[in-house]
C-alpha positions in Angstrom: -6.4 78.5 50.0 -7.7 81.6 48.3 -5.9 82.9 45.2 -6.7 85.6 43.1 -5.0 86.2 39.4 -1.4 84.1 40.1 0.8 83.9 37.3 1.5 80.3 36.8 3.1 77.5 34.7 1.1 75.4 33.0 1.2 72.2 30.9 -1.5 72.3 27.7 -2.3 70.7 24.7 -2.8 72.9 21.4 -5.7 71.4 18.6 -5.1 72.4 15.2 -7.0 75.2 15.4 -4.3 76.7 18.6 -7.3 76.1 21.2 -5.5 75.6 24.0 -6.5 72.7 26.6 -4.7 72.8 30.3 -3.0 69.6 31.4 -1.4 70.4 35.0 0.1 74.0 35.9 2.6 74.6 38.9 1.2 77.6 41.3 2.7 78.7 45.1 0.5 78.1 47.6 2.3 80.5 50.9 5.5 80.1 49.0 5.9 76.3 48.1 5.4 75.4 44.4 2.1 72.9 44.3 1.9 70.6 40.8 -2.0 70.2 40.1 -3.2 68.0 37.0 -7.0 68.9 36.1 -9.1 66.3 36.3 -12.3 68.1 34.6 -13.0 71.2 32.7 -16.3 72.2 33.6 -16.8 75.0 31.1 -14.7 76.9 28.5 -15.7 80.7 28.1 -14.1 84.1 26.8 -14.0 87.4 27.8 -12.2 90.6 26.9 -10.4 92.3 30.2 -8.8 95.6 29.3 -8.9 95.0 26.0 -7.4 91.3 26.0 -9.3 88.6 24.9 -8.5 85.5 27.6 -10.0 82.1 27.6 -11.7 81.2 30.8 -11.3 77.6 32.0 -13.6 76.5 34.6 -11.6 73.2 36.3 -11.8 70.6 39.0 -9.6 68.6 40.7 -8.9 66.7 43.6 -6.3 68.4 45.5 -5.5 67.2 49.4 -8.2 64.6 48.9 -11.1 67.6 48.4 -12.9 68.6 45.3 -11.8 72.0 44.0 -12.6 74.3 41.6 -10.8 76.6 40.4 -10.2 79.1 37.2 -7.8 79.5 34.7 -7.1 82.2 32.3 -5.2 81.9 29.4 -4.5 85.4 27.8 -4.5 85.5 23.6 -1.8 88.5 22.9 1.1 87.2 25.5 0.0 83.5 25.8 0.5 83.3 29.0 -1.6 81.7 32.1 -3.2 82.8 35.2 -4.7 81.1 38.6 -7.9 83.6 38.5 -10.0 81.8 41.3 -9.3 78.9 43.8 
């Protein structure tokens, strides 16, 4: 299962500041929707790609009874989410 920069939906909790924290997100693995709660977030980072600042989530989670990790990107301007790496 190798994904690179999937637009996804995604389930996250805001802290009063508007940090965002992911919950579970809904991707398509060869065209069937997959539900994935996160078990662990490993490490929190940001960058700037093409002039948008995105949050970079490191995760794990068990999925199929394997350990995976995987990243998520959460861009600032359009709020939306992204399946970087899997």
């Amino acid at each position: 299962m190798k994904v690179i920069m999937q637009p996804i939906e995604m389930v996250a909790r805001f802290n009063e500041q508007g940090i965002p924290c992911p919950v579970k997100f809904k991707a398509r693995f060869e065209g069937v929707p997959v539900v994935i709660s996160i078990d662990k977030i490993i490490l929190k980072t940001e960058e700037k790609l093409a002039g948008n600042r995105m949050i970079i989530f490191r995760c794990q989670s068990v999925i199929n009874g394997l350990l995976k990790v995987f990243e998520l990107k959460y861009e600032l301007n359009t709020c939306k989410w992204f399946l970087a790496k899997m």
